[in-house]
C-alpha distance (Angstrom), angle and dihedral (degrees) to the residues before:
residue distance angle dihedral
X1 . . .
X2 3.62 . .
X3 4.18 111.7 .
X4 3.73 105.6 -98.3
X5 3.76 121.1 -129.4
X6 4.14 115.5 -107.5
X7 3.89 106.2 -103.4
X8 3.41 145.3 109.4
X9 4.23 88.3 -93.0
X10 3.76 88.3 67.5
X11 4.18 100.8 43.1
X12 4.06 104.6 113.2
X13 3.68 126.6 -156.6
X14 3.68 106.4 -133.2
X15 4.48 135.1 -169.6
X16 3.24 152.6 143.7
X17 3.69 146.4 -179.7
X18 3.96 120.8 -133.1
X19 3.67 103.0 -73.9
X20 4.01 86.1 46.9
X21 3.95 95.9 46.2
X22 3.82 99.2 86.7
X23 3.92 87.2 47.0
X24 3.85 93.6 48.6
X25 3.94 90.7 51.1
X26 3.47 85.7 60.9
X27 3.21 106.2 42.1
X28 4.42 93.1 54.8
X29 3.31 100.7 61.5
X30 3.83 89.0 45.2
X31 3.95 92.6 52.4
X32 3.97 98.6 41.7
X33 3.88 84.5 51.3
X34 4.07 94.6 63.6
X35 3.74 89.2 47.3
X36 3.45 102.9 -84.2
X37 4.27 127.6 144.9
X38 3.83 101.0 -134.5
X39 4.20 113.9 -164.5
X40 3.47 105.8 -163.9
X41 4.02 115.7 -140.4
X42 3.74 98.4 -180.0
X43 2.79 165.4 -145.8
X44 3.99 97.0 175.9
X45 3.46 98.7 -175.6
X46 4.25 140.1 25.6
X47 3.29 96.6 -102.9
X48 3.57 108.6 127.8
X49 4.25 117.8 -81.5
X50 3.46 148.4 -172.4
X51 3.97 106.4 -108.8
X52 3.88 91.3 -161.4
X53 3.97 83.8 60.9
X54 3.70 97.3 53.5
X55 3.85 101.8 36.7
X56 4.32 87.5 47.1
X57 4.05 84.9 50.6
X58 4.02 91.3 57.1
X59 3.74 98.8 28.5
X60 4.30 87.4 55.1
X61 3.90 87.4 51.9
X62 3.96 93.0 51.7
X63 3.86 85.5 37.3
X64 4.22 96.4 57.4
X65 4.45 91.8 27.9
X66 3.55 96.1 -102.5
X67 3.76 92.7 129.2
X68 4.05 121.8 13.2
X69 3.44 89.8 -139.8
X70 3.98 148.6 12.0
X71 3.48 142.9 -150.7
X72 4.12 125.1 -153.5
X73 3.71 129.0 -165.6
X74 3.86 133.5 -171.3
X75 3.69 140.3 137.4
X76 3.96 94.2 -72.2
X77 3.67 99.3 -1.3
X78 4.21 92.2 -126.8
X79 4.22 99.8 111.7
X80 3.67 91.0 45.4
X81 3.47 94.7 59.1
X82 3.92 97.0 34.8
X83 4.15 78.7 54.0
X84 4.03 97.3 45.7
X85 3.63 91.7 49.9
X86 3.46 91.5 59.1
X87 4.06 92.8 70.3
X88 3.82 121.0 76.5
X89 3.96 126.0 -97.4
X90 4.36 81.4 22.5
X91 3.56 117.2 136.8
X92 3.80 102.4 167.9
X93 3.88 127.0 170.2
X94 3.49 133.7 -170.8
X95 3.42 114.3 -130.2
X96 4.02 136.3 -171.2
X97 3.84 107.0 171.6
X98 4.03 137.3 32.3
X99 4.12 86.6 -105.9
X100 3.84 88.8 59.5
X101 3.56 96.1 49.8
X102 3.63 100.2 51.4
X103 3.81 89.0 45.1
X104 3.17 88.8 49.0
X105 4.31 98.5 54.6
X106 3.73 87.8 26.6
X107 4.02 102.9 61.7
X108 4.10 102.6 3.3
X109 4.37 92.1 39.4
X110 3.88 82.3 -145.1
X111 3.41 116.3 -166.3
X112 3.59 104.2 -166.6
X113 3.75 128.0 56.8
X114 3.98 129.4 -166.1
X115 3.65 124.4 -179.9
X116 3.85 134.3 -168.7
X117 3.74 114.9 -116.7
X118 3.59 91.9 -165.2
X119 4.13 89.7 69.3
X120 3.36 111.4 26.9
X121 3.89 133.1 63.6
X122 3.53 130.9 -136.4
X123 3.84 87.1 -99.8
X124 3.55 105.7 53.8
X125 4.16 85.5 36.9
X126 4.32 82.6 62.3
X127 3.82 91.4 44.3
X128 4.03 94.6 50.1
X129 3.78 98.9 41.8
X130 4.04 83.9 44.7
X131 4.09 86.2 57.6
X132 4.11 92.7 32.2
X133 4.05 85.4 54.8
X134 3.63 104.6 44.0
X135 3.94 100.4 39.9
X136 3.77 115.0 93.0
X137 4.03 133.2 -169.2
X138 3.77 109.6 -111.6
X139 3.26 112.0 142.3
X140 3.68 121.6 92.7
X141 3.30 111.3 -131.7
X142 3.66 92.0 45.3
X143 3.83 86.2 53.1
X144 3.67 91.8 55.1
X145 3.39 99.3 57.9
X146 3.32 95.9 47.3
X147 3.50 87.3 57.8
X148 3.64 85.5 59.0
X149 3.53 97.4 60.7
X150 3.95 83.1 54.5
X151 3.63 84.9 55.8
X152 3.54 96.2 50.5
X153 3.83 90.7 49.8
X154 4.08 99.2 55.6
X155 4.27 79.0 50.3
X156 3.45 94.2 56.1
X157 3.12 103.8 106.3
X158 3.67 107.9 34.3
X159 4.15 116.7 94.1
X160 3.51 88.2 -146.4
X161 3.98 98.6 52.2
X162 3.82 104.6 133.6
X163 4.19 111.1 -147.7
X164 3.54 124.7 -116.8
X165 3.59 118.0 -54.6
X166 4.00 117.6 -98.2
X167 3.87 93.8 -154.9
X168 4.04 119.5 111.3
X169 4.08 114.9 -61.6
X170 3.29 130.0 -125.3
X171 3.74 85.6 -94.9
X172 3.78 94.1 50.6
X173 3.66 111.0 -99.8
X174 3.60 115.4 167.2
X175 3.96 114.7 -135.0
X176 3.37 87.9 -106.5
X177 4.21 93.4 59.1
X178 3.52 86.6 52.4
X179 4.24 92.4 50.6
X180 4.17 80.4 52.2
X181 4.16 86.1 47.2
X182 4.06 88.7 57.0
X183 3.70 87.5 40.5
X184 3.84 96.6 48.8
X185 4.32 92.5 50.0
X186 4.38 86.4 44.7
X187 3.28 92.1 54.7
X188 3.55 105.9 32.3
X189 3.52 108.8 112.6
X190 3.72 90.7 48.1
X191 3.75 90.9 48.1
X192 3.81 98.5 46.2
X193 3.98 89.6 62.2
X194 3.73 128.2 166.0
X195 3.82 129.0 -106.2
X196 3.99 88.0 -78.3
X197 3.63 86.4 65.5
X198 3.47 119.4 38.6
X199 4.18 118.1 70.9
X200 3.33 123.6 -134.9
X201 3.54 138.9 -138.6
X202 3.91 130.0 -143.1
X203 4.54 117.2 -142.4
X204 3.67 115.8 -125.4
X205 3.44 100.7 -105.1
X206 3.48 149.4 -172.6
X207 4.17 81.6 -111.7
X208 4.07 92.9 57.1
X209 3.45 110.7 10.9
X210 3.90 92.7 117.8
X211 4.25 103.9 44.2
X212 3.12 115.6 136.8
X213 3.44 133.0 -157.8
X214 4.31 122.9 -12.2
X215 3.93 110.3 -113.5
X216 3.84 107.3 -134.1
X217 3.63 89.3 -140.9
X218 3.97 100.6 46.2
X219 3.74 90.4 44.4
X220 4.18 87.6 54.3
X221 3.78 88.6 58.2
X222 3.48 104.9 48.4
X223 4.33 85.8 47.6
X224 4.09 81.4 58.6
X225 4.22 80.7 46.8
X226 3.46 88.1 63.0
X227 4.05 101.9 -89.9
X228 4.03 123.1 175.5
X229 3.54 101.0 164.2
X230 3.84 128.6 29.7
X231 4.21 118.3 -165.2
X232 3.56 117.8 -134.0
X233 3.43 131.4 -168.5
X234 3.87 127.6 -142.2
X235 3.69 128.7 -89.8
X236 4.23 84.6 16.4
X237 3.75 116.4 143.2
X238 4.42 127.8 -89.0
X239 3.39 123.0 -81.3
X240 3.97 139.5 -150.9
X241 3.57 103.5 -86.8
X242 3.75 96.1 -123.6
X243 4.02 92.5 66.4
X244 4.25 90.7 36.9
X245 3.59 87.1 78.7
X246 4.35 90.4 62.9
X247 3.68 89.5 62.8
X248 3.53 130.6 117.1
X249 3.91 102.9 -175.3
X250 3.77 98.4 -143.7
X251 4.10 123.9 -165.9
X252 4.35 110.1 156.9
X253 3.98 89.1 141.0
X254 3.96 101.1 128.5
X255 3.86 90.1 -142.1
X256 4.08 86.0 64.9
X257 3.95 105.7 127.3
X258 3.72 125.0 -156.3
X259 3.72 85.8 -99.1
X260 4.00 93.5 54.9
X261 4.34 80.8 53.8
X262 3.45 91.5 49.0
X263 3.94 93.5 51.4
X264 3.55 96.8 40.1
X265 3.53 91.5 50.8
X266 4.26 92.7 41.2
X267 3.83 83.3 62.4
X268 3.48 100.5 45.2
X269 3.58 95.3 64.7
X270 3.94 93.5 32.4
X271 3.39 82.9 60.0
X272 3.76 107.5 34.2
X273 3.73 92.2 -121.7
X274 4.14 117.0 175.5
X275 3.62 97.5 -120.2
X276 3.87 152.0 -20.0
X277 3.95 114.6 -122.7
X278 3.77 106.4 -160.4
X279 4.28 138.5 152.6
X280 3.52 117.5 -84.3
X281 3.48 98.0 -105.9
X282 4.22 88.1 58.5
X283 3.58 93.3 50.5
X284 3.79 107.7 89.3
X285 3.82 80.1 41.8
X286 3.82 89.2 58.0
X287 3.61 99.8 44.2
X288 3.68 98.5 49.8
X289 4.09 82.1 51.4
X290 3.60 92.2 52.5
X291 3.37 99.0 33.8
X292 4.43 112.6 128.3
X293 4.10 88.7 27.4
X294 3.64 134.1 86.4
X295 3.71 93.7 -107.8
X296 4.17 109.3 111.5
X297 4.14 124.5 -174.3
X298 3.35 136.0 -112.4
X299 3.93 124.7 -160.0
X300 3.75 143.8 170.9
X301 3.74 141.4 -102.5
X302 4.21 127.2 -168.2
X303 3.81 83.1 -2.4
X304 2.89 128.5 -153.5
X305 4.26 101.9 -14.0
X306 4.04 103.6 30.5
X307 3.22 87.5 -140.1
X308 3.89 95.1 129.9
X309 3.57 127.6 114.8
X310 3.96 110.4 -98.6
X311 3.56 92.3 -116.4
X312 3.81 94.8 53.6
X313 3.92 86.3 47.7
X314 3.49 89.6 53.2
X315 3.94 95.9 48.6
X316 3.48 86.7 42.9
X317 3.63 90.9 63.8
X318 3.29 103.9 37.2
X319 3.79 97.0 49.8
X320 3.70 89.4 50.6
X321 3.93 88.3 54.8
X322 3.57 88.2 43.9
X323 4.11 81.8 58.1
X324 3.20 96.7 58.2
X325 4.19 101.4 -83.6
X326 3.87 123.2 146.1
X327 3.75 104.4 -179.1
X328 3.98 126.2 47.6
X329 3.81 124.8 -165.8
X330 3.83 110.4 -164.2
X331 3.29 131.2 -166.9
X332 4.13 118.6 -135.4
X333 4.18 121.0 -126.1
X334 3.72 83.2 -101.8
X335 3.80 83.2 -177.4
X336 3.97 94.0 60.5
X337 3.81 93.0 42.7
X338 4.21 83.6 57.1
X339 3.32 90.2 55.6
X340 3.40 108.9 52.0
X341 3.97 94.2 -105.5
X342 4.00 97.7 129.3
X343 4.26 93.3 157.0
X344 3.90 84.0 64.1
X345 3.43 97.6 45.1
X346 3.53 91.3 53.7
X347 3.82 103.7 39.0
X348 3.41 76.5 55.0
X349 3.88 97.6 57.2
X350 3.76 94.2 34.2
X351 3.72 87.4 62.5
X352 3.79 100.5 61.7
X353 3.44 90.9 34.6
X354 3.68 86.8 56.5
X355 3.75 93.3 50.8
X356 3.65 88.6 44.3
X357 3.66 95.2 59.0
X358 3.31 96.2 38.9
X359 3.87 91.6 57.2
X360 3.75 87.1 49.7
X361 4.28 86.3 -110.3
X362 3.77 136.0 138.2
X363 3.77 115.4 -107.9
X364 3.93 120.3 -153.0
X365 3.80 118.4 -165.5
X366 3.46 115.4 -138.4
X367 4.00 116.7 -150.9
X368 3.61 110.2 171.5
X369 3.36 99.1 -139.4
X370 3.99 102.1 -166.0
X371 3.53 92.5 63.1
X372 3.76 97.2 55.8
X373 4.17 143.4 63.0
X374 3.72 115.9 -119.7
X375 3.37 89.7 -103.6
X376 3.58 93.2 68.6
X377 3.34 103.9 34.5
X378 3.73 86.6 62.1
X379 3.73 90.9 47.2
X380 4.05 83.5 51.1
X381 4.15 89.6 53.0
X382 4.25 90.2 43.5
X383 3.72 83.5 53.3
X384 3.60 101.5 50.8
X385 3.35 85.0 43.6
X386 3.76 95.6 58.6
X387 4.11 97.7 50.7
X388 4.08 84.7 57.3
X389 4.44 95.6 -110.5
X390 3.48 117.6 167.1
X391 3.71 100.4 -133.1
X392 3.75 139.2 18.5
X393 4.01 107.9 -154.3
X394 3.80 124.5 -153.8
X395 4.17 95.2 -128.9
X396 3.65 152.0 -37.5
X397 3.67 99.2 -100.3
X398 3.90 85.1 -124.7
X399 3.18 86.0 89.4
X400 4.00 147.3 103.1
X401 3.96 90.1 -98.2
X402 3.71 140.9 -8.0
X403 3.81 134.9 -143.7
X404 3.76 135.7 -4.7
X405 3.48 138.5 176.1
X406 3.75 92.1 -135.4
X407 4.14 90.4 55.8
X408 3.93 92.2 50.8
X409 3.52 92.1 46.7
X410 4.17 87.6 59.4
X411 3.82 84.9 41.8
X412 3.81 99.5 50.8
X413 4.06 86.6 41.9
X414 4.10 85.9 60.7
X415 3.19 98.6 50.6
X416 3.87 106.9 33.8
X417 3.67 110.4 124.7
X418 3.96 96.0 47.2
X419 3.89 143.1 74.5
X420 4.25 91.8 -104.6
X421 3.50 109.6 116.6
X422 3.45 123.0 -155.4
X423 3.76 125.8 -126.7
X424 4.10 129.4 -155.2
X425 3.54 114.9 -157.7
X426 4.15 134.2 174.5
X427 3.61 137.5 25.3
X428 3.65 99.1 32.8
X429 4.10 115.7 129.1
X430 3.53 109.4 167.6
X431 3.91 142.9 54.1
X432 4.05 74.5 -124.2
X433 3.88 87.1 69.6
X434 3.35 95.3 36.0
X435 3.99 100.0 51.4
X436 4.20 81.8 47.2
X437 3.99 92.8 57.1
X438 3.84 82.3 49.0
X439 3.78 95.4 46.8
X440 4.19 88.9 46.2
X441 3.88 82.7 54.5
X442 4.02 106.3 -94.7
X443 3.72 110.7 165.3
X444 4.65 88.2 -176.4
X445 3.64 124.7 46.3
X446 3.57 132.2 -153.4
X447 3.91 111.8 175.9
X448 3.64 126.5 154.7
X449 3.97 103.6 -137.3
X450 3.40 109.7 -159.0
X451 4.05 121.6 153.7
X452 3.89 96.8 -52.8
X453 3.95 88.8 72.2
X454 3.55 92.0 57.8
X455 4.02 148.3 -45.9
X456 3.51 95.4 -102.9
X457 4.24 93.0 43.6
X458 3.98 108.1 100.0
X459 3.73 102.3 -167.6
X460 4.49 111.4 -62.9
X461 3.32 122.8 165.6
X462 3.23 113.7 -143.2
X463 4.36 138.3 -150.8
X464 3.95 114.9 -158.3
């Protein structure tokens, strides 16, 4: 935590009932160190307490400007904010992990934060009140709709209050991007799925570009490895049904035609295949194609350098959701990272991952990992970790070098704790290399299997 300067911005309302007192102690001493004014509402010791009490006490002093902020603690950190909610000008959230918190400040500007003793440690409690504290609400549209909510609570008690409107924003949403907004928060915590959930895809590389067709057998044992996601090139031979639905029909070759979309998607839904991966400019293409089936498509964004400018990232993504795409593989500024610039790197990840979630998609992180140190590619992970992506990835496959157990190792390390999984992808050619990713703590796998896996293999690429 960066020290705090001394003024009435940084004074913090702070409380707890008896299962939050021990965490509260600990937490004081810890804020007033980095600068921070701490105004303790109780309860000062663990004898037993009213939590509706304590969280009213902090929640008034937010409510009239006494304190710019506050802080709640009980056993699961539910009551409190059901209780500081009920006071005007609140916005409290409970949160249980540094991703939560920043959401949290970053799109809903809360202003009061409770926590549940009962799950979280004193260590984790320093890391997400570090995050809660030093997050702000800056972008517009996020600002907009929490000035909604403010609406909402000034209507409260009239029976004739209408709700907010559903015409265009100020930013231009059609009423149809607001019907996906209500979507996107009803469904979020089905749509925000771990590693277990989300499918993967694998780039056409210069590691896979030429496999041919997927042998039944082969693909059957690396499923029993572990396998979510199989790669499988155009114009390859049928499969039994029952593996069809591991395959992430990949075509990123910038020689693809129209007709090479148009096959690749024909065969995906002949075939039942998971999903097509294609570039953005194929993916309206490939949705209309695979539009009715069960088939979804993947695209691309800052691929394969990163070198983009955020915003073009950002479009990038969001117009290939717009398209029709449910999974986005972005490439870092592996150029920032180098140089020590980590606030770029991950406004720059926080972006598509923002326009990922929003669009109800699956964003995977790409690192890169031959270009950097360990150093950095752990920074890399820690920072896809803090915008809230769903996967960091070891590299393009366009670049110098692909997978190693050593990288995802780092990778898994960074991440441990959370629902990212971790996907490595190019330059591996055995179930050797694949079993080793595992071992190192790879949840996605993308291996080129040529001849070295075995006899029978002819070339799949395959997505643990």
């Amino acid at each position: 935590m960066a020290k705090a300067e001394s003024n009435t911005t940084r004074t913090i309302a702070l409380g707890a009932d008896h299962a939050g007192y021990e965490l509260k102690e600990a937490l004081k001493p810890y804020l007033e160190q980095h600068g921070y004014t701490v105004e303790d509402c109780g309860t000062f010791d663990a004898a037993p307490a009213d939590y509706p009490k304590i969280a009213y006490e902090v929640a008034r002093r937010v409510s009239d400007g006494t304190c710019a902020r506050g802080v709640i603690i009980d056993g699961a950190g539910i009551g409190s904010a059901m209780a500081a909610n009920k006071v005007a000008g609140v916005r409290a959230a409970l949160c249980h992990d540094v991703s939560s918190a920043r959401n949290s400040r970053e799109h809903n500007d809360a202003n009061v934060l409770t926590l549940g003793a009962a799950f979280i440690g004193s260590g984790l409690a320093r890391q997400i009140v570090d995050v809660w504290l030093e997050t702000e609400c800056t972008v517009q549209r996020h600002l907009d709709r929490v000035a909604m909510i403010t609406e909402l609570e000034t209507s409260a008690g009239s029976a004739s209050a209408s709700p907010p409107p559903a015409g265009p924003s100020v930013d231009g949403l059609s009423p149809e991007d607001v019907q996906r907004i209500v979507e996107r928060i009803a469904g979020l915590t089905q749509a925000d799925g771990g590693s277990s959930q989300i499918c993967c895809t694998e780039m056409a590389c210069a590691f896979c570009q030429a496999a041919p067709a997927a042998d039944a057998d082969t693909v059957r044992q690396f499923i029993k490895l572990g396998a979510g996601r199989i790669c499988h090139r155009p114009g390859a031979g049928p499969l039994p049904h029952e593996l069809a639905q591991y395959i992430d029909h990949t075509l990123l070759r910038p020689e693809a035609s129209e007709d090479d979309i148009r096959q690749l998607c024909e065969e995906a839904v002949e075939h039942g295949f998971a999903t097509v991966c294609v570039n953005p400019a194929n993916v309206r293409l490939a949705a209309r194609l695979v539009k009715g089936s069960q088939v979804k498509v993947c695209s691309v964004a800052g691929f394969p350098l990163g070198a983009h400018e955020t915003e073009i990232k950002s479009a990038e993504a969001r117009r290939a959701i717009r398209a029709g795409a449910r999974e986005i593989d972005m490439v870092i500024n592996i150029g920032a990272l180098v140089g020590g610039d980590d606030q770029r790197v991950y406004r720059d990840i926080a972006a598509v991952v923002d326009a990922c979630r929003e669009g109800r998609s699956t964003c995977k992180v790409i690192i890169e990992a031959a270009l950097l140190n360990d150093e950095q590619k752990t920074r890399a992970c820690r920072l896809a970790k803090r915008a809230r992506a769903h996967y960091v990835k070891t590299s393009t496959g366009f670049g110098p070098g692909g997978a190693t157990a050593h990288d995802v190792a780092l990778m898994a390390d960074a991440v441990r704790g959370t629902s990212m999984g971790v996907k490595a992808a190019g330059g591996i050619r055995s179930f050797a290399d694949a079993q080793k990713m595992i071992q190192a703590g790879a949840t996605r796998i993308g291996a080129s299997c040529g001849v070295a896996i075995v006899q029978e293999a002819r070339g799949v690429t395959e997505s643990v």
